[in-house]
N, C-alpha and C positions, 0 to 999 in steps of 0.2 A: 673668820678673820679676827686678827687680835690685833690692836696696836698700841706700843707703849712710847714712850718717849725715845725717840731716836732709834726704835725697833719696831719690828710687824712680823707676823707670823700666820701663815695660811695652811689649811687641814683641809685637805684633798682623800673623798672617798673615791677610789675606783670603781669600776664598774666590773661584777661578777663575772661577765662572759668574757673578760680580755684574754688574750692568748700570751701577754707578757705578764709575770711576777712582778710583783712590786717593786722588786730589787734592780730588776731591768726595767721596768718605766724610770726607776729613780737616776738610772747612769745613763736613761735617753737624756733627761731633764738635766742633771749636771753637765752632759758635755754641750747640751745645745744656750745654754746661760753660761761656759765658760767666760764669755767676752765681756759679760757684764760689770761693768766698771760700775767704781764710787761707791760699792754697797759690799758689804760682807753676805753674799748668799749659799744657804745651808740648804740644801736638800736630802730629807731621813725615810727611812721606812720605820715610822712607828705601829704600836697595836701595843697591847698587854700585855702580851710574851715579850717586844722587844728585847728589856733587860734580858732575857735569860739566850738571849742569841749573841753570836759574835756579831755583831753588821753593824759596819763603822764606815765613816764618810769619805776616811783618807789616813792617814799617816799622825802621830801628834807629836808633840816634843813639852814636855810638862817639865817650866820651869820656877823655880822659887828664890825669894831673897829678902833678906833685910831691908833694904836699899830698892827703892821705886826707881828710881834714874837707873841705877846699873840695869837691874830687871830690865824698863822699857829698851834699853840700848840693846843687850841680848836679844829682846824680841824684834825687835826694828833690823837688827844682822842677821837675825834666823829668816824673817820673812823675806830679806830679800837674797841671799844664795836659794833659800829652798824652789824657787821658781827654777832653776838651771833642773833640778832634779826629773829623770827623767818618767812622762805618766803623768806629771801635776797638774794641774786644771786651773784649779786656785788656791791661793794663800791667807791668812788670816789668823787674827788672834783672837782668843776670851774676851779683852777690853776693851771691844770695838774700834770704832775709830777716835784716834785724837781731837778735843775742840779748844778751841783757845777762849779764854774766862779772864775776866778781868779780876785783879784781885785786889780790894782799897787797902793799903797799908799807912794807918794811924802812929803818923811819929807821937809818941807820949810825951816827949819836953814840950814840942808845939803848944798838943792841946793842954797841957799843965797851964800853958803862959795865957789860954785863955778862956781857965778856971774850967778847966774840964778834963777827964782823963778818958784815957783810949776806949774803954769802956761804955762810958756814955756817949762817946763819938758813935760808936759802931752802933751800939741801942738808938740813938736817934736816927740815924741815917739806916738802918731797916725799918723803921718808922715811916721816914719820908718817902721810901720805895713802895713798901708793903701795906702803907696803911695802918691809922690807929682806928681801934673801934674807941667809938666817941659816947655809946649810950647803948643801953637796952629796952626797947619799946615792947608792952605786954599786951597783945590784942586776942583778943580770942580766946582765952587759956593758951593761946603761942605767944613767944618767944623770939623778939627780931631785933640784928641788932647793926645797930648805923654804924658805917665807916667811914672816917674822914681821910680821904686820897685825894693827891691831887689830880687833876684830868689824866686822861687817859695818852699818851705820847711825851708826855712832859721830862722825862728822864729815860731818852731809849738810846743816849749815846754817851762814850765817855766825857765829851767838851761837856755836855749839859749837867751831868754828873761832877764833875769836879765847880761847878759854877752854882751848885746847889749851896744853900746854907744852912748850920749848922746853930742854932742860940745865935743866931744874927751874924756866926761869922763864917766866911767862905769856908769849905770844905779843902779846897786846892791848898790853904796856909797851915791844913794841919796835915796832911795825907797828901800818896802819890799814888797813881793808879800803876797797877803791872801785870803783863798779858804774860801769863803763861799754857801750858798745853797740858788739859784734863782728860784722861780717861775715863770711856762712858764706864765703865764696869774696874770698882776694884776688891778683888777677892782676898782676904788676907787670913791663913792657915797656920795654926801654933805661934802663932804673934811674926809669920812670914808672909811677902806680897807672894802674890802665885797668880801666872800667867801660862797659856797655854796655846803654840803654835799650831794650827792646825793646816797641813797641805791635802784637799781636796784631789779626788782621784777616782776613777772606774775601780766598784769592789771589787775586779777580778786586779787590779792592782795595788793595791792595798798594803801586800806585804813585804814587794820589792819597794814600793813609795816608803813604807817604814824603815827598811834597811837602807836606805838612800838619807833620810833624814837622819838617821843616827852613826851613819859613816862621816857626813854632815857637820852634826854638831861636835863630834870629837878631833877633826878637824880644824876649825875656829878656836880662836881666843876670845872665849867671852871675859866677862867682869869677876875676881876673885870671889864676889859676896853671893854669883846667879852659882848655883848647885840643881841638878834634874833631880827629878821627883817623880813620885804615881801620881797621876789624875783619883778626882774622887769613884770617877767611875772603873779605872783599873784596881782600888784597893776594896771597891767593894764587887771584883768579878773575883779579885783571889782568895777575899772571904769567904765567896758562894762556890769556889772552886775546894778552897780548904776543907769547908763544910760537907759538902757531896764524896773528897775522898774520905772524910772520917765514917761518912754512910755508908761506902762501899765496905770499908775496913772492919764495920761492923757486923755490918750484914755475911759477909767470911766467915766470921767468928761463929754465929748463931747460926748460920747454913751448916756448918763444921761441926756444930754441938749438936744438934740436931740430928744429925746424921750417924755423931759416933752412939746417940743413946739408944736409937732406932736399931742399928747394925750391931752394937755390944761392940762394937772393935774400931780402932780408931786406923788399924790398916785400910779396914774397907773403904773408910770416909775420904782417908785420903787419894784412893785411889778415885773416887766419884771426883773429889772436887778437880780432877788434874782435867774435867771436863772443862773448866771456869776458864784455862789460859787458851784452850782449844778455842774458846768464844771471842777470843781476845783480836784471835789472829784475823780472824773472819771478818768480825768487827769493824777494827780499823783500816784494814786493806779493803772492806765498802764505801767506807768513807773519804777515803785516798782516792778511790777511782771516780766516785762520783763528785769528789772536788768541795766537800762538807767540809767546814769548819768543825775543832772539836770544841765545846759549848758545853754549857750546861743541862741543854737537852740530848746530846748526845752521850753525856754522863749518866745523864737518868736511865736511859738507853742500858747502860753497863751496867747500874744498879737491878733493871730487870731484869737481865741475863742472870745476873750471881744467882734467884731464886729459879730461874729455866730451863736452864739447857744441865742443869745438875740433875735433872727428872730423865733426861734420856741416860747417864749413869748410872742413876739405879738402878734403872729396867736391867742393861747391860748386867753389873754387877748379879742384881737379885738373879739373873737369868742364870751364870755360872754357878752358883750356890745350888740352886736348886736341879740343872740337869748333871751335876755331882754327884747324885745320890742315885741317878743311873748312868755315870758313865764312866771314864778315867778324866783327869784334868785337862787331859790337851785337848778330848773332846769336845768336852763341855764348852771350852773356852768358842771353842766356834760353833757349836750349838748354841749357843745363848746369843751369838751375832743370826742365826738364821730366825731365830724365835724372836727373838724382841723387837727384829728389822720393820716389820708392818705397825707395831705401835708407836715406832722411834719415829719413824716415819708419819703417821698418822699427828702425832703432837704436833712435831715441828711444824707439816705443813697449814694446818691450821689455822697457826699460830704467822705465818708470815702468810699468808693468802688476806689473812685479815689484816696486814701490816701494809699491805702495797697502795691501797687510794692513800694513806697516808704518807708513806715513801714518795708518791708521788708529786703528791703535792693537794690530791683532788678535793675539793671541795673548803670551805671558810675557814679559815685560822689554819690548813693543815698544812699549809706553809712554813707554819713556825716549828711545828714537831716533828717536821724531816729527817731534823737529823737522828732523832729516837729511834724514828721508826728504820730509818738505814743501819744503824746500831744493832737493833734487834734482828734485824732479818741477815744482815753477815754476820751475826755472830751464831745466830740455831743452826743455819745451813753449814758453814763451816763444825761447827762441834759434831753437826751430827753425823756427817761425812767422818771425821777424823776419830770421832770416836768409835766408829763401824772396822777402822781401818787400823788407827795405830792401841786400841783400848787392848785386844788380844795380844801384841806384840808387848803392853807395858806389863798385861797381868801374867803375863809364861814369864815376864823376867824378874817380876816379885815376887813370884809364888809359885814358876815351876818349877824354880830347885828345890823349892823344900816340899814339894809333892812327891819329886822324882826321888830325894832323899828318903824320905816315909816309906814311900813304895819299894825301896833298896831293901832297906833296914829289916819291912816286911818279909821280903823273900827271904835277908839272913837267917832271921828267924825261924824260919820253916824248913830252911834246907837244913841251920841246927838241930830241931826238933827230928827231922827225917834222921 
């Protein structure tokens, strides 16, 4: 347990053998505290992978401004329509709750008039609050040092506060006290306040709660100066998104090179790499079905497809190359799906039988790399279905006319010779 000033924070280990995910203990816990008033309560599935998952508490509306007043007023209209929305649990913002502070404001003609300026009003009167240290006593080789305060209660209200004095004279003849409303938390971005609505929600509604909040706020007439923004945590998931597709993009390139230096020809490569969209389909219609977020682990997931299910194309491809040299081309083409079928096979399966405790979920942390491992496993079985099935039908259409051409050409020539 942690607790800080006007906040507290509790880290919950579950117990190994539970039959519920984290993510389902966490939407027991959020809906059975829905009712709880007077406190902003957050309930998260943390761990070390978090960042690199989609798993969000509800809905946000990320907004910024010049202007503190305008901001609070938008956030004060957003919080209270977004409750109608429907899914919502609870509502809340970045800056906790409002508290109301007193604040001494020092007329300076006043304290002019009696020989003192605003300055030294405020300097003494955090004095008379806070205490002056009045000495340093040296005992021991330590170092201790006296504080002159007055007792303890002596100024815990405003009447007692304005009746304090100041160089012998009353505080109330130079200053007036004014109760304004503080926010615990203020975040301030490229020299802009920034506030952040959050509506609380079951993660399976998540994304209707988001499309509700932002039907929502384009709706409302906020304040000319509040303008939406990214949260820090959405400009650094599109950075880790940016970064990942420039991965994929690259890894293309050098699977591609690779490929054409191995092969001498830059047809054959392309025809291996038309395995990669084959991965694609598999892939994401896994992840659709089992209801996966796409993530940054499910990216990684794509990244190690580009370098795998490219290995069942070669076999394919290298298989037509070589039963070529004893057969005709239309042969071959389906010869090389009978020949290379038990290795194609043998990869792949491997490769997802060792993927499913993870798919699953089994075992510590492999919660978090779900989505990788669903990633990988519809994308091999997809490619290598399709590449058994439509790889012959793409290679007779790029390369059997100009076989069947050769072979023409051939016979002209022999029936001119004859």
């Amino acid at each position: 347990m942690t607790l800080e000033s006007g906040s507290a924070s509790i880290s919950v280990n579950l117990k190994d053998d539970r039959k519920m995910t984290s993510q389902e203990v966490a939407d027991e816990w959020t809906e059975a505290t829905k009712d709880v008033m007077g406190m902003q309560l957050e309930i998260t599935v943390s761990s070390m992978l978090s960042s690199l998952m989609a798993s969000e508490t509800g809905g946000e509306v990320n907004l910024a401004s010049t202007d503190l007043d305008d901001l609070t007023e938008a956030v004060e209209l957003i919080e209270e329509e977004a409750w109608d929305v429907p899914g919502v649990l609870n509502v809340y913002n970045s800056a906790g709750f409002t508290s109301t502070q007193i604040e001494v404001v020092v007329d300076p003609l006043e304290a002019m008039s009696h020989g003192m300026t605003a300055y030294q009003v405020a300097g003494s009167l955090y004095s008379l609050i806070s205490g002056t240290e009045a000495m340093t006593i040296s005992s021991n080789g330590e170092d201790y040092s006296v504080m002159l305060e007055f007792p303890e209660g002596t100024y815990t209200d405003a009447s007692s506060l304005l009746n304090a004095t100041v160089n012998g004279v009353p505080l109330s003849e130079m200053a007036e006290l004014r109760y304004t409303d503080s926010q615990q938390t203020i975040i301030r971005e490229n020299e802009r306040y920034t506030m952040t609505v959050t509506a609380v929600c079951l993660s399976g509604d998540v994304d209707a709660v988001q499309d509700g909040l932002d039907a929502l706020v384009a709706e409302l007439d906020l304040p000319d100066s509040v303008e939406l923004t990214q949260s820090m945590t959405e400009e650094t998931m599109n950075e880790m998104f940016g970064s990942m597709g420039t991965a994929i993009a690259t890894a293309l390139f050098l699977v591609f090179l690779v490929m054409a230096m191995q092969f001498e020809s830059p047809k054959y490569s392309l025809m291996v790499m038309i395995s990669i969209p084959f991965s694609l389909i598999g892939a994401f219609l896994l992840i659709f079905i089992t209801g996966q977020a796409i993530s940054i682990t499910s990216l990684m997931g794509v990244l190690t497809l580009v370098g795998t299910v490219v290995n069942n194309g070669i076999l394919y491809v290298d298989g037509v190359a070589e039963a070529q040299k004893e057969m005709p081309f239309e042969d071959a083409v389906v010869e090389s799906g009978k020949m290379r079928l038990r290795p194609m096979l043998m990869t792949t399966l491997t490769t997802v039988i060792a993927m499913i405790p993870m798919a699953m979920g089994i075992g510590t942390g492999n919660a978090m790399m779900q989505g990788m491992a669903i990633t990988i496993i519809g994308g091999l079985v997809a490619a290598t279905i399709l590449i058994l099935v439509l790889f012959p039908v793409f290679y007779t259409l790029l390369y059997g006319r100009g076989k069947r051409r050769e072979r023409r050409q051939k016979k002209e020539a022999l029936a001119t010779e004859q």
